[in-house]
PQR file of N, CA, C, O and H, with PARSE charges and radii, in Angstrom:
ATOM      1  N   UNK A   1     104.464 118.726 -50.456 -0.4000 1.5000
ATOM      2  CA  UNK A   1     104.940 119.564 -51.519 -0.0000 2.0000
ATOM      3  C   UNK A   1     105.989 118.830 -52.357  0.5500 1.7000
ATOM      4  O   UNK A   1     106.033 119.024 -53.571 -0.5500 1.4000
ATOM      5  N   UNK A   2     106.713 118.113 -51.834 -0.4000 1.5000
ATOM      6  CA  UNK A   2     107.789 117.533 -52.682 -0.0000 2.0000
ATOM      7  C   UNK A   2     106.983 116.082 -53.274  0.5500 1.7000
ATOM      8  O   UNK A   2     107.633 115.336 -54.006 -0.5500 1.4000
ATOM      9  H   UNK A   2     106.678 117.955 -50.847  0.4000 1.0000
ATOM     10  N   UNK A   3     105.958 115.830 -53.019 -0.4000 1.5000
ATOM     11  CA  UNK A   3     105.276 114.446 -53.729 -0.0000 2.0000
ATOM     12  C   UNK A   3     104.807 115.312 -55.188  0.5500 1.7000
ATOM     13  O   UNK A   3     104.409 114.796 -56.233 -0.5500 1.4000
ATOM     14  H   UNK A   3     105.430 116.436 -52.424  0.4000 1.0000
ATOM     15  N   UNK A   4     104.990 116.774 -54.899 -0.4000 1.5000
ATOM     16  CA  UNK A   4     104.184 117.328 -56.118 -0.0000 2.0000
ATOM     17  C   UNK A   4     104.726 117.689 -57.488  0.5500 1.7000
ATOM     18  O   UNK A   4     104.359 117.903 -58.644 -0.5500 1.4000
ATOM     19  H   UNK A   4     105.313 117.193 -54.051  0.4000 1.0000
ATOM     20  N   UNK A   5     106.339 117.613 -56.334 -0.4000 1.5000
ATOM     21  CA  UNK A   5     107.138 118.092 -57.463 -0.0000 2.0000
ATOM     22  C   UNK A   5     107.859 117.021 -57.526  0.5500 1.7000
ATOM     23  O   UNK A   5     108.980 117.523 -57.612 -0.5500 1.4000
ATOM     24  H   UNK A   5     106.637 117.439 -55.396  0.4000 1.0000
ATOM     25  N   UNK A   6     108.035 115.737 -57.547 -0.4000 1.5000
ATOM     26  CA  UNK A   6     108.208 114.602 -57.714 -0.0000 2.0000
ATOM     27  C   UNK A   6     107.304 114.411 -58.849  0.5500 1.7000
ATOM     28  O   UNK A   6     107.864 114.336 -59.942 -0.5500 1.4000
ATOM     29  H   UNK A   6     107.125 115.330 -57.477  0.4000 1.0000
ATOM     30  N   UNK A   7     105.823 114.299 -58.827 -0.4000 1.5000
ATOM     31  CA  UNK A   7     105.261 114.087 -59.575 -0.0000 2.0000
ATOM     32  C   UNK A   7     104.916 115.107 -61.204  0.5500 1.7000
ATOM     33  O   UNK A   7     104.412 114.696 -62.249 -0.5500 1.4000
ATOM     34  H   UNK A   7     105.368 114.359 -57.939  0.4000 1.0000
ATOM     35  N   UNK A   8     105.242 116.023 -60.979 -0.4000 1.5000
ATOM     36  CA  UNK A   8     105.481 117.027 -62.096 -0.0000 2.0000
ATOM     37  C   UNK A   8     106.720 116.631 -62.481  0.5500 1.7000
ATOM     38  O   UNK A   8     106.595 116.560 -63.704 -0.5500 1.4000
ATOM     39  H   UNK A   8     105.651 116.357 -60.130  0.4000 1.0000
ATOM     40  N   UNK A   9     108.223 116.224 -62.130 -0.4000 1.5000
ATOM     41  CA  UNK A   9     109.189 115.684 -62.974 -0.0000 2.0000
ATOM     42  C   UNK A   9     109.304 114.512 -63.406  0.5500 1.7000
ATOM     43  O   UNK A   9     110.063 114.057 -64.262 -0.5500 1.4000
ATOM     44  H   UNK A   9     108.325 116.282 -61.137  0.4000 1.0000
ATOM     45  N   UNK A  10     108.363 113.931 -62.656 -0.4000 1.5000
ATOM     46  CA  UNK A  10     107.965 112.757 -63.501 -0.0000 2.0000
ATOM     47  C   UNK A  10     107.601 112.808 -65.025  0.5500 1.7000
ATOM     48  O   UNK A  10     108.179 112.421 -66.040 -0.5500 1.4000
ATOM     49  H   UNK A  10     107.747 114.301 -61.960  0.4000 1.0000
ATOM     50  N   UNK A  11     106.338 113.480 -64.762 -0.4000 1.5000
ATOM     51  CA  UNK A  11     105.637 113.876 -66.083 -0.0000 2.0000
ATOM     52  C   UNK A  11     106.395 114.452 -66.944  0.5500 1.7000
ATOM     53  O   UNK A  11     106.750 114.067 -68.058 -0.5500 1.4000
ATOM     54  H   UNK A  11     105.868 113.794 -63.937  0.4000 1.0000
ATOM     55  N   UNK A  12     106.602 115.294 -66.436 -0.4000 1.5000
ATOM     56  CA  UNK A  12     108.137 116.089 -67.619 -0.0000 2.0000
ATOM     57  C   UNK A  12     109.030 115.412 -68.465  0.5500 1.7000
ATOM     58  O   UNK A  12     109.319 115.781 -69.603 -0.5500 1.4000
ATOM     59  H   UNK A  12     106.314 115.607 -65.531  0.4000 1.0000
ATOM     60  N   UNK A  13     109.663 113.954 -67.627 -0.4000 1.5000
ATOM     61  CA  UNK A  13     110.192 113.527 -67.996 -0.0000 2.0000
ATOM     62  C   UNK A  13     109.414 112.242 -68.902  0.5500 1.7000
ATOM     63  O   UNK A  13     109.797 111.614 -69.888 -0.5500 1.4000
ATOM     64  H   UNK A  13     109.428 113.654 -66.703  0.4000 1.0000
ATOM     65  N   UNK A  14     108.491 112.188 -68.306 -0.4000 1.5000
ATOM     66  CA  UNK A  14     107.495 111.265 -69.867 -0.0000 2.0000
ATOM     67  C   UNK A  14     107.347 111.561 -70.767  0.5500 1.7000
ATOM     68  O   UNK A  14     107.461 110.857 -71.770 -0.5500 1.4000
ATOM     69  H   UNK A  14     108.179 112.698 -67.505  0.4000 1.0000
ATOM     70  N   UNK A  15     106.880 113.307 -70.712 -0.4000 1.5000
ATOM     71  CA  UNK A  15     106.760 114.132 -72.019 -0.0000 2.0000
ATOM     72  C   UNK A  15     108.115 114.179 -72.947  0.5500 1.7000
ATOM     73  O   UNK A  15     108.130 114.490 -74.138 -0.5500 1.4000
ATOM     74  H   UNK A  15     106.787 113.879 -69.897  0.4000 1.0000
ATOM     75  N   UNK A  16     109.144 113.839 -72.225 -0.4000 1.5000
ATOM     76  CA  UNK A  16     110.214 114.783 -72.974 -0.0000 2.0000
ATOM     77  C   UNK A  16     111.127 113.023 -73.691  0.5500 1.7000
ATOM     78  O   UNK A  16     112.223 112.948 -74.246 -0.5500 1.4000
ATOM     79  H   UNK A  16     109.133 113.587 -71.258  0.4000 1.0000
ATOM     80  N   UNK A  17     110.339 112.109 -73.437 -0.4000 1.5000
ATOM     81  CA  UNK A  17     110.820 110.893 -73.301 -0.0000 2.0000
ATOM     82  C   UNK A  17     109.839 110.140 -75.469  0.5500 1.7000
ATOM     83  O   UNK A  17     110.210 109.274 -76.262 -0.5500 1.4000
ATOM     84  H   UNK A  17     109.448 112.170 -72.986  0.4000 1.0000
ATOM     85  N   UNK A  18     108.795 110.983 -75.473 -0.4000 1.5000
ATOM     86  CA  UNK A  18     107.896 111.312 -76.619 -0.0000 2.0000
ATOM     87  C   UNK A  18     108.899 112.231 -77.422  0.5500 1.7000
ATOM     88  O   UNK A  18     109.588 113.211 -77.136 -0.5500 1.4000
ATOM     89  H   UNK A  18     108.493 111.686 -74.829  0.4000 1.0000
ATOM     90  N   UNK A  19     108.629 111.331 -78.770 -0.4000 1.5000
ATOM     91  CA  UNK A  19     109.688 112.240 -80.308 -0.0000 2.0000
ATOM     92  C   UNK A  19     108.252 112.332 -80.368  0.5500 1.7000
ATOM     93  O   UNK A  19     107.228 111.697 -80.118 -0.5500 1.4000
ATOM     94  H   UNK A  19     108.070 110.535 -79.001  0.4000 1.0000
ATOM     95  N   UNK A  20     108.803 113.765 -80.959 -0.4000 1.5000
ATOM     96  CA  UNK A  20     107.319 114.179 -81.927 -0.0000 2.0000
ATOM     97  C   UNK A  20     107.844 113.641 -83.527  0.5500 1.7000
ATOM     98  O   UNK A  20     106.909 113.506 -84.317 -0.5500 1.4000
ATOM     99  H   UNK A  20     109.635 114.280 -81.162  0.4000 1.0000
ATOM    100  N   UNK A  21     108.797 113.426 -83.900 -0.4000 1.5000
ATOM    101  CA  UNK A  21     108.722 113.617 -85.265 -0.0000 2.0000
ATOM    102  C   UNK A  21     109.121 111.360 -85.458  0.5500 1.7000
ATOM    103  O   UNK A  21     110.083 110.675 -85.110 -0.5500 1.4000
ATOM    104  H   UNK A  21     109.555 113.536 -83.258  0.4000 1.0000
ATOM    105  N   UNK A  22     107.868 111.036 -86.121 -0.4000 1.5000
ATOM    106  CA  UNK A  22     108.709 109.890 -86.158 -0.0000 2.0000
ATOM    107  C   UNK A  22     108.458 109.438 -87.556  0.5500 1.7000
ATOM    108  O   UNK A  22     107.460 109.824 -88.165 -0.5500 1.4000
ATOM    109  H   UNK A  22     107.086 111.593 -86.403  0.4000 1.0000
ATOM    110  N   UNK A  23     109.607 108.381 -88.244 -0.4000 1.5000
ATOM    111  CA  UNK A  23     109.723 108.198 -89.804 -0.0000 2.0000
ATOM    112  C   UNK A  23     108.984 107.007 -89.922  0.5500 1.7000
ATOM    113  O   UNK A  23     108.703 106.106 -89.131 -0.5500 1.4000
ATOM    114  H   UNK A  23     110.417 108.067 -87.749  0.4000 1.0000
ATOM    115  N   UNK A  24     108.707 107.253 -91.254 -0.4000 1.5000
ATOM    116  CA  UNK A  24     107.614 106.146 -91.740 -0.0000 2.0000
ATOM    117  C   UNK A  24     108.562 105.043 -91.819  0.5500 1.7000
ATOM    118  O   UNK A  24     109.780 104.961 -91.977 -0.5500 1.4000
ATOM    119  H   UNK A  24     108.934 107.985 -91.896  0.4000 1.0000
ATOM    120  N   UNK A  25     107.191 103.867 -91.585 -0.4000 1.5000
ATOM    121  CA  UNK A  25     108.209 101.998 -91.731 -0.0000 2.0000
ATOM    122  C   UNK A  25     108.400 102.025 -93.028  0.5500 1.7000
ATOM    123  O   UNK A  25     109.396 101.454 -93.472 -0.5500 1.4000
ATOM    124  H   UNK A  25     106.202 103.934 -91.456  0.4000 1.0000
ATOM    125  N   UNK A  26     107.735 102.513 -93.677 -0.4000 1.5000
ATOM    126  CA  UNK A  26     108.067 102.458 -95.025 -0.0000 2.0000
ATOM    127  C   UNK A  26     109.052 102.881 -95.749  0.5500 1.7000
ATOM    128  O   UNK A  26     109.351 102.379 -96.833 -0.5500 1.4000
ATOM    129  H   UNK A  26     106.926 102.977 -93.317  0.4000 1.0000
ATOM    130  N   UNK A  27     109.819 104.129 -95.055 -0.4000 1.5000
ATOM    131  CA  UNK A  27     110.500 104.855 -95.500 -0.0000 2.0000
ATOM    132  C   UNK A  27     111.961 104.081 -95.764  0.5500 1.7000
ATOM    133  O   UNK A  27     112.722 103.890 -96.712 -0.5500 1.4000
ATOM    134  H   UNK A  27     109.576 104.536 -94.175  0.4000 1.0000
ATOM    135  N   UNK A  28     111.869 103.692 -94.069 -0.4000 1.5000
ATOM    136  CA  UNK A  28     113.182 102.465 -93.710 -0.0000 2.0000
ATOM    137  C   UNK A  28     113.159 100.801 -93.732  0.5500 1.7000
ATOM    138  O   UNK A  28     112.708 100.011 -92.903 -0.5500 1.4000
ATOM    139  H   UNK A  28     111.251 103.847 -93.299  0.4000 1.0000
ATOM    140  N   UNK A  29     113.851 100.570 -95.061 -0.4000 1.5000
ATOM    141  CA  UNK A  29     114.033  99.181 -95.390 -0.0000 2.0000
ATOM    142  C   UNK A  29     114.880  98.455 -95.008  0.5500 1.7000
ATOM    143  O   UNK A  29     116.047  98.700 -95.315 -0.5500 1.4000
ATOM    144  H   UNK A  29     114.217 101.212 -95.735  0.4000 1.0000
ATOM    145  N   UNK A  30     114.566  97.362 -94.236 -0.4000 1.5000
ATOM    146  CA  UNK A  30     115.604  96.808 -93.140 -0.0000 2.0000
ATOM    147  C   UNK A  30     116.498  96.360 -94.274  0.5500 1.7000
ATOM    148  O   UNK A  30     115.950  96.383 -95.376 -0.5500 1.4000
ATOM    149  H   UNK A  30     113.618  97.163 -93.987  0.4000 1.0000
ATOM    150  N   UNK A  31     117.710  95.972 -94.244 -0.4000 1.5000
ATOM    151  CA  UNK A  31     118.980  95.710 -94.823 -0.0000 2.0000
ATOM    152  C   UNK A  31     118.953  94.304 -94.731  0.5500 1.7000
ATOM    153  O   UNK A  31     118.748  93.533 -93.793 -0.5500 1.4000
ATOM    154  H   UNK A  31     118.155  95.954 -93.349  0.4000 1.0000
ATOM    155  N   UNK A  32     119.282  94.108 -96.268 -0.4000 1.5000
ATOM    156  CA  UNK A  32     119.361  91.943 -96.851 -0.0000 2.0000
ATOM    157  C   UNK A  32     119.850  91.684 -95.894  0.5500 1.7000
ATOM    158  O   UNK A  32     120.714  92.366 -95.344 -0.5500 1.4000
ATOM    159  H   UNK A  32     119.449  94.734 -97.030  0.4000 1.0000
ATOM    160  N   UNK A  33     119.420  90.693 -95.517 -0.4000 1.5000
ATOM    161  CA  UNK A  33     120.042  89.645 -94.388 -0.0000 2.0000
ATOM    162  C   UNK A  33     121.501  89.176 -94.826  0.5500 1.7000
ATOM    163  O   UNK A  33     121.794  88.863 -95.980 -0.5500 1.4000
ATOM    164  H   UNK A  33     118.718  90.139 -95.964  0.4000 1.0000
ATOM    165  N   UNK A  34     122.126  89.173 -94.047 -0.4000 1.5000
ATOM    166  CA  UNK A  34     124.082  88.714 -94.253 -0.0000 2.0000
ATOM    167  C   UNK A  34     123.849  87.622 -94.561  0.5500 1.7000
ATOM    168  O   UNK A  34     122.890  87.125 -93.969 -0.5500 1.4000
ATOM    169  H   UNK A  34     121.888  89.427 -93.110  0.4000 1.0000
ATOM    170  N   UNK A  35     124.662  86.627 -95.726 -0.4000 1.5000
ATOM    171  CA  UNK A  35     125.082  85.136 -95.362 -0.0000 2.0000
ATOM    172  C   UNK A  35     125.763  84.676 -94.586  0.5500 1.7000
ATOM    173  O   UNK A  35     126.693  85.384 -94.200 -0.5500 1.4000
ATOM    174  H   UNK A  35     125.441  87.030 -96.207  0.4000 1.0000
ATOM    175  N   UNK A  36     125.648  83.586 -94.128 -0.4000 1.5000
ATOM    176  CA  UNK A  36     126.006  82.672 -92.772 -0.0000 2.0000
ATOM    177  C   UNK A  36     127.695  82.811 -92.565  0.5500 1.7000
ATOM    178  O   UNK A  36     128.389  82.177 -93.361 -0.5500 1.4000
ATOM    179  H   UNK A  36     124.893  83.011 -94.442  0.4000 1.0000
ATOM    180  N   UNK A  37     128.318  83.560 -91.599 -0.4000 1.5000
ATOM    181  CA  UNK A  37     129.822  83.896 -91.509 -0.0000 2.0000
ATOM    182  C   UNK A  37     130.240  82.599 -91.366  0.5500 1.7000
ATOM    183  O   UNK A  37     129.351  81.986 -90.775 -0.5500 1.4000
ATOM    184  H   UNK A  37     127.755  84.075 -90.953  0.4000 1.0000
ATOM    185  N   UNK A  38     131.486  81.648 -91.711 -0.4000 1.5000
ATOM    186  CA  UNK A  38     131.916  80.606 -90.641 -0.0000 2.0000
ATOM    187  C   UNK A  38     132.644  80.930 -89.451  0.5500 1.7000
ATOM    188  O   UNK A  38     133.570  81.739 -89.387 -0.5500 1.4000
ATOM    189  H   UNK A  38     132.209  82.146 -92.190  0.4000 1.0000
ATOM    190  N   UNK A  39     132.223  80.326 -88.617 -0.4000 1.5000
ATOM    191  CA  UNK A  39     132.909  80.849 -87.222 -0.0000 2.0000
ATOM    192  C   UNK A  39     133.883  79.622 -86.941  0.5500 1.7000
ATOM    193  O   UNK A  39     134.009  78.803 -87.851 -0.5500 1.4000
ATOM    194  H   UNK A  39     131.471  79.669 -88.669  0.4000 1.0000
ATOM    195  N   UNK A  40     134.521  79.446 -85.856 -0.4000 1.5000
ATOM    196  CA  UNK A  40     135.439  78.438 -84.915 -0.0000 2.0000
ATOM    197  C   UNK A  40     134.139  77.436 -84.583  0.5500 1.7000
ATOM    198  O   UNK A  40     134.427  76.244 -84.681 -0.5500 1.4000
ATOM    199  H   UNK A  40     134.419  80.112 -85.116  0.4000 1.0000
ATOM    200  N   UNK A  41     133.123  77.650 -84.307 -0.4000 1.5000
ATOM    201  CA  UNK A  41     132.280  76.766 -84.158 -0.0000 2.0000
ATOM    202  C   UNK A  41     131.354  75.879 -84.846  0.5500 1.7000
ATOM    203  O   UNK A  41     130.426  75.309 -84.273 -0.5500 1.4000
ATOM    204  H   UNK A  41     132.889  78.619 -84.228  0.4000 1.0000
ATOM    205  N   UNK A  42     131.693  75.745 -86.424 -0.4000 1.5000
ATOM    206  CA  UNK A  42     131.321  75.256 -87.175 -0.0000 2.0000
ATOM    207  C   UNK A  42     131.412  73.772 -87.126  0.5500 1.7000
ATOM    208  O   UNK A  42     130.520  72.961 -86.881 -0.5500 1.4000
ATOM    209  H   UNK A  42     132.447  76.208 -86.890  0.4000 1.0000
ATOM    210  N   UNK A  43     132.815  73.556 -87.441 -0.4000 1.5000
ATOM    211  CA  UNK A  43     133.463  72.186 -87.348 -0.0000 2.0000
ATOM    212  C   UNK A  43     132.655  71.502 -85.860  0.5500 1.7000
ATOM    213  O   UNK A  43     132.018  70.470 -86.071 -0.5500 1.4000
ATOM    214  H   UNK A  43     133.540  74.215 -87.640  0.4000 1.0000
ATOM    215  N   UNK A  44     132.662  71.945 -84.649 -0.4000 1.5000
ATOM    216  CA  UNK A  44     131.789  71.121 -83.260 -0.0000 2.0000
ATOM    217  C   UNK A  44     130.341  71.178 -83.714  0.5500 1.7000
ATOM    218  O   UNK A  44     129.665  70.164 -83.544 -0.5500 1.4000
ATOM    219  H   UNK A  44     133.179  72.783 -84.478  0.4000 1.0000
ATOM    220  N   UNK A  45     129.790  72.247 -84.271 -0.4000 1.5000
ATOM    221  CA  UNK A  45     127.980  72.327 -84.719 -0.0000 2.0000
ATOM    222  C   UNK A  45     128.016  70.898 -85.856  0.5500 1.7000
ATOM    223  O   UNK A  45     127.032  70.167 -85.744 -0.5500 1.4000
ATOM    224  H   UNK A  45     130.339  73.070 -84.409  0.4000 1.0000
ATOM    225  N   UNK A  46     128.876  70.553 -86.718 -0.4000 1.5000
ATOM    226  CA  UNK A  46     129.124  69.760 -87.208 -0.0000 2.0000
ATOM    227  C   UNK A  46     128.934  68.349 -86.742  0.5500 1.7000
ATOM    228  O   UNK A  46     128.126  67.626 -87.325 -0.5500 1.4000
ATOM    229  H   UNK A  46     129.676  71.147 -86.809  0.4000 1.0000
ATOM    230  N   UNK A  47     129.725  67.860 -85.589 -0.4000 1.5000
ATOM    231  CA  UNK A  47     130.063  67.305 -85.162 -0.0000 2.0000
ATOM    232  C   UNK A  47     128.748  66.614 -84.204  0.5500 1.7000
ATOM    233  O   UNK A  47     128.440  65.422 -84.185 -0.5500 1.4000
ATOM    234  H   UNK A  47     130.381  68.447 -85.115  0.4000 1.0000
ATOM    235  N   UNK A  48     128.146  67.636 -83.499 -0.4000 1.5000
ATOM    236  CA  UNK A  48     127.752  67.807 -82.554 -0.0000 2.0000
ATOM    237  C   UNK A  48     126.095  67.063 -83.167  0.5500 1.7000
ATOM    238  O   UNK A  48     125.462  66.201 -82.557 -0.5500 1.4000
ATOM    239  H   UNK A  48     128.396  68.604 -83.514  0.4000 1.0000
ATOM    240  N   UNK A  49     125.632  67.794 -84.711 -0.4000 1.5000
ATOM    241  CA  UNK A  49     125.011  66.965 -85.272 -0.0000 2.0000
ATOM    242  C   UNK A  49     124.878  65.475 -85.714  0.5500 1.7000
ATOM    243  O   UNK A  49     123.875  64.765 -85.789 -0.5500 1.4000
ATOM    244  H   UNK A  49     126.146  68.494 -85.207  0.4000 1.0000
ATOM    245  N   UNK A  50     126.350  65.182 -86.019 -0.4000 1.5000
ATOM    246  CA  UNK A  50     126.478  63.981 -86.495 -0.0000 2.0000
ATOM    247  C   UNK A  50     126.075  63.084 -85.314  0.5500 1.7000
ATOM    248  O   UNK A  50     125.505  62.001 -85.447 -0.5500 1.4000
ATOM    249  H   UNK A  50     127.165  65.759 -85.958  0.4000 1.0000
ATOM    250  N   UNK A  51     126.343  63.512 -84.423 -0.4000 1.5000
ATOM    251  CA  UNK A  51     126.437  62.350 -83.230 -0.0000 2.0000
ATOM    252  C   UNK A  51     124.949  62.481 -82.655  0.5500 1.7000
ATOM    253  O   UNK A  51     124.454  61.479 -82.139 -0.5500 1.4000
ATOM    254  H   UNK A  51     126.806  64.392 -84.315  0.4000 1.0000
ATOM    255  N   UNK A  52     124.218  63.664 -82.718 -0.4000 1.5000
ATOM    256  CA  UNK A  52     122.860  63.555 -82.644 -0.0000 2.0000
ATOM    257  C   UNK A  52     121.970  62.363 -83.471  0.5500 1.7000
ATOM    258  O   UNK A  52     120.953  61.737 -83.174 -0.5500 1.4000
ATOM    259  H   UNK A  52     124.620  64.478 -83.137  0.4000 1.0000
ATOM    260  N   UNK A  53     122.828  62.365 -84.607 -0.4000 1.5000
ATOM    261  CA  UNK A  53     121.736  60.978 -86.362 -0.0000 2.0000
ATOM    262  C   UNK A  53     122.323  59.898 -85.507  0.5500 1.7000
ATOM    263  O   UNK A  53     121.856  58.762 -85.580 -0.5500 1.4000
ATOM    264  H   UNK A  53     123.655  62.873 -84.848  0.4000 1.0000
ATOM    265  N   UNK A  54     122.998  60.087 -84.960 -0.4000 1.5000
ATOM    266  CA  UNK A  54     123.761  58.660 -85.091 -0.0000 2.0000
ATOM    267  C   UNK A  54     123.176  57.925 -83.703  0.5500 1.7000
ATOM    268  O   UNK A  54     123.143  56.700 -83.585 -0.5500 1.4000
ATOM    269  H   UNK A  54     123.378  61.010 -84.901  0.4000 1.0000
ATOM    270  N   UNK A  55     122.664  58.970 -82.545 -0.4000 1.5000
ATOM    271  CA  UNK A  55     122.257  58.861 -81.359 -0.0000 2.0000
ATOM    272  C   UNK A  55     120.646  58.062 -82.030  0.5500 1.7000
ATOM    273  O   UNK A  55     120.122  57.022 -81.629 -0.5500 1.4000
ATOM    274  H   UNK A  55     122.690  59.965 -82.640  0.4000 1.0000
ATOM    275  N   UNK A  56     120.264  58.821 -82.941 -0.4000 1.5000
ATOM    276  CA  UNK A  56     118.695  58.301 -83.534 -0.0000 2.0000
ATOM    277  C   UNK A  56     119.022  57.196 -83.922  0.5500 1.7000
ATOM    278  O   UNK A  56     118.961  56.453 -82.942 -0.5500 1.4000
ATOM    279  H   UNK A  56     120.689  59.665 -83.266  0.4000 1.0000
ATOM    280  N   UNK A  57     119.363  56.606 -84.862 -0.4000 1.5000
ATOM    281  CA  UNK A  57     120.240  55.399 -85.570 -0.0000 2.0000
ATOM    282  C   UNK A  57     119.840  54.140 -84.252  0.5500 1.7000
ATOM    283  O   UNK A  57     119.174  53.105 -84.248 -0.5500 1.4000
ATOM    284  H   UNK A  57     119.412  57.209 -85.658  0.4000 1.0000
ATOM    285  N   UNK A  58     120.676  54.919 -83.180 -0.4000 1.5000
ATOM    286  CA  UNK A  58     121.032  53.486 -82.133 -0.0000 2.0000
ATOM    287  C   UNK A  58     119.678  53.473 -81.284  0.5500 1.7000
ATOM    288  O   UNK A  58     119.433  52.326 -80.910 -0.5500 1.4000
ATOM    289  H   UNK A  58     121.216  55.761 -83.183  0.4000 1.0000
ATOM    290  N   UNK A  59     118.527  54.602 -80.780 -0.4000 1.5000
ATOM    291  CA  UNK A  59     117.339  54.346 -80.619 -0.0000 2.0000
ATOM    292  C   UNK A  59     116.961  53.662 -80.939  0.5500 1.7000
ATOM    293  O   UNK A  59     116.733  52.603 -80.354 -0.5500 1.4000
ATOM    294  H   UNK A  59     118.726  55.534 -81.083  0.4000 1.0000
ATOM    295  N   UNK A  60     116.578  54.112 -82.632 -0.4000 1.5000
ATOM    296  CA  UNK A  60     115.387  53.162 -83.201 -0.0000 2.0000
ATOM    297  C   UNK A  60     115.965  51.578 -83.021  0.5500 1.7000
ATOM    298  O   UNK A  60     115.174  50.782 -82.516 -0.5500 1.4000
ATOM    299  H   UNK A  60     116.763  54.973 -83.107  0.4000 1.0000
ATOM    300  N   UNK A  61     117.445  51.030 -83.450 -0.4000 1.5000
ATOM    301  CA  UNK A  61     117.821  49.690 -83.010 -0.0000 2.0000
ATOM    302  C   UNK A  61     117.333  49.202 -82.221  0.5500 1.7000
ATOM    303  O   UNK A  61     116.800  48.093 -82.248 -0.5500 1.4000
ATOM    304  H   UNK A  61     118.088  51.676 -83.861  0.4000 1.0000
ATOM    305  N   UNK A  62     117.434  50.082 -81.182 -0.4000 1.5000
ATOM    306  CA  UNK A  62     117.185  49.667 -79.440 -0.0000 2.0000
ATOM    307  C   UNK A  62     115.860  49.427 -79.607  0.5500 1.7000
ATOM    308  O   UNK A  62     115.625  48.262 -79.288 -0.5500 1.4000
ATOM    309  H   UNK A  62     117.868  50.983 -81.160  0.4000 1.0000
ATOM    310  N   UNK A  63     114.770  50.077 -80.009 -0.4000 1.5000
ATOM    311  CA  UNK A  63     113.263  49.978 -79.672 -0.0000 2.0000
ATOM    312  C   UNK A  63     113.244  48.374 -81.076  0.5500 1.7000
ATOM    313  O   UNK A  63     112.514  47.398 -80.901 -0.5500 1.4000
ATOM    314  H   UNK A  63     114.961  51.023 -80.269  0.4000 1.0000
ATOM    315  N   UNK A  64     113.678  48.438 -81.640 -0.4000 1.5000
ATOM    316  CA  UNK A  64     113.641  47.246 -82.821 -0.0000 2.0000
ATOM    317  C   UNK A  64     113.552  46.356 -82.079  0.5500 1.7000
ATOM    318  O   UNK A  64     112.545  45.653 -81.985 -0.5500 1.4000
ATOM    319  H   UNK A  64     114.271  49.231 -81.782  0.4000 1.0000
ATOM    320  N   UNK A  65     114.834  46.186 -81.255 -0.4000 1.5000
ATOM    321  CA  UNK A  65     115.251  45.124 -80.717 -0.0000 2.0000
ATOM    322  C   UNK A  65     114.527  44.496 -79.260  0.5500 1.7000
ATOM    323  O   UNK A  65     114.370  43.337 -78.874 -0.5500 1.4000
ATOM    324  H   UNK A  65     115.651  46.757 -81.332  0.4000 1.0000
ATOM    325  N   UNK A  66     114.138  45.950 -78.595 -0.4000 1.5000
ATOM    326  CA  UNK A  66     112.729  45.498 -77.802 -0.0000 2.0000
ATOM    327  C   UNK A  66     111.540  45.232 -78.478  0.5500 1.7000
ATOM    328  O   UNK A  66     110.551  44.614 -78.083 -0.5500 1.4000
ATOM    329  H   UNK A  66     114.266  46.891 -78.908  0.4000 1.0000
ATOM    330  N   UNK A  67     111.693  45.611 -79.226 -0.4000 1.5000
ATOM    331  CA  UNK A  67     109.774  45.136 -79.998 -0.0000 2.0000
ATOM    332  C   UNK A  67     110.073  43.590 -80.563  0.5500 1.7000
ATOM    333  O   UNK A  67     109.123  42.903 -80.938 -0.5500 1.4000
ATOM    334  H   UNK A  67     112.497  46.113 -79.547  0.4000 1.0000
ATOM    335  N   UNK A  68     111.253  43.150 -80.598 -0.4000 1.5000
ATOM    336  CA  UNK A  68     111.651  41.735 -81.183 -0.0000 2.0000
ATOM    337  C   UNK A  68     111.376  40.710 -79.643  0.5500 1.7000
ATOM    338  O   UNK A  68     110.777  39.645 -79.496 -0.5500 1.4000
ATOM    339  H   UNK A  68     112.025  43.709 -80.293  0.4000 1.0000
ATOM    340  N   UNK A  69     112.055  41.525 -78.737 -0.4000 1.5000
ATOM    341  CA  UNK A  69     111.852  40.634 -77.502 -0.0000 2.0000
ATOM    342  C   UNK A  69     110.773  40.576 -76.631  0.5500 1.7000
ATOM    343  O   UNK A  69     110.567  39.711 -75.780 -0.5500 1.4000
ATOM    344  H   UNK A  69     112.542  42.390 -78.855  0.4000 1.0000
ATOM    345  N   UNK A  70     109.839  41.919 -76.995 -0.4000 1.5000
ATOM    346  CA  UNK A  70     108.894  42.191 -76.496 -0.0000 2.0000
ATOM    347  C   UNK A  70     108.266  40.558 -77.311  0.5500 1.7000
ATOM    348  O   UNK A  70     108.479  39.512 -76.697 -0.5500 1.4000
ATOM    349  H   UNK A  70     110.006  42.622 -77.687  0.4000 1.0000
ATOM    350  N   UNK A  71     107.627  40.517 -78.480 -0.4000 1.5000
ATOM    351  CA  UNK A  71     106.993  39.864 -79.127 -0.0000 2.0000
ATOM    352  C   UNK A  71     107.359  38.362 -79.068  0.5500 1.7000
ATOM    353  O   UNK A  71     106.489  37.502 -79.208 -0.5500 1.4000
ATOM    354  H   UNK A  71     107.454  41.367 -78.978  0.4000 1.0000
ATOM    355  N   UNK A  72     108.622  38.069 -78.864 -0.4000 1.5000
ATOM    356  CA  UNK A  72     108.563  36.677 -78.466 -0.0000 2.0000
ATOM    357  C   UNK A  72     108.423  35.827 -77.032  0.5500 1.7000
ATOM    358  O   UNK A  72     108.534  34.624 -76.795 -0.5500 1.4000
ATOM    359  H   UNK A  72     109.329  38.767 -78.750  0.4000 1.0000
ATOM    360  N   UNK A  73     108.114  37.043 -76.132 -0.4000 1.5000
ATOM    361  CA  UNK A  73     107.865  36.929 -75.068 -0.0000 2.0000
ATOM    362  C   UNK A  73     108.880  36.721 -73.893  0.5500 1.7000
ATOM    363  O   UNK A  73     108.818  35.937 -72.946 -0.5500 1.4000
ATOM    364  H   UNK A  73     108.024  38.020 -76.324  0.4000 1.0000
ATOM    365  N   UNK A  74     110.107  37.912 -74.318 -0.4000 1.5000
ATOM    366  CA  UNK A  74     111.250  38.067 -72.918 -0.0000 2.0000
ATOM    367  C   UNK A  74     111.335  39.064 -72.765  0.5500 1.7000
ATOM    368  O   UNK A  74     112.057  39.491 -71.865 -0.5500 1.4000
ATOM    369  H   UNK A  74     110.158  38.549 -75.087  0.4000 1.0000
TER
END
């Protein structure tokens, strides 16, 4: 008996968990996107990039400089 009424407040509570009334997408137009706030973390995102180009920079050297030694045979 109590699996029954377990299972009837279940349901109840699915039903009651359903809006009947719901608004069109159309109706509601999401709001312009904000421009970019500056935060405290600008200046390190900054930073944090630079040293990323600069990390590429010293790669490609590096592979230069093996494809130089590769090719003369050391």
């Amino acid at each position: 008996m109590k699996s029954a009424a377990l299972v009837t407040a279940a349901f109840a509570l699915a039903l009651a968990a359903c809006s009947s009334s719901r608004a069109p997408a159309e109706a509601e137009a999401p709001p312009p996107p904000q421009p970019a706030q500056k935060t405290v973390f600008d200046t390190q995102f900054k930073a944090l990039q630079k040293a990323k180009d600069v990390q590429k920079t010293v790669d490609q050297q590096k592979a230069e400089m093996d494809k130089k030694l590769d090719d003369q045979g050391g």
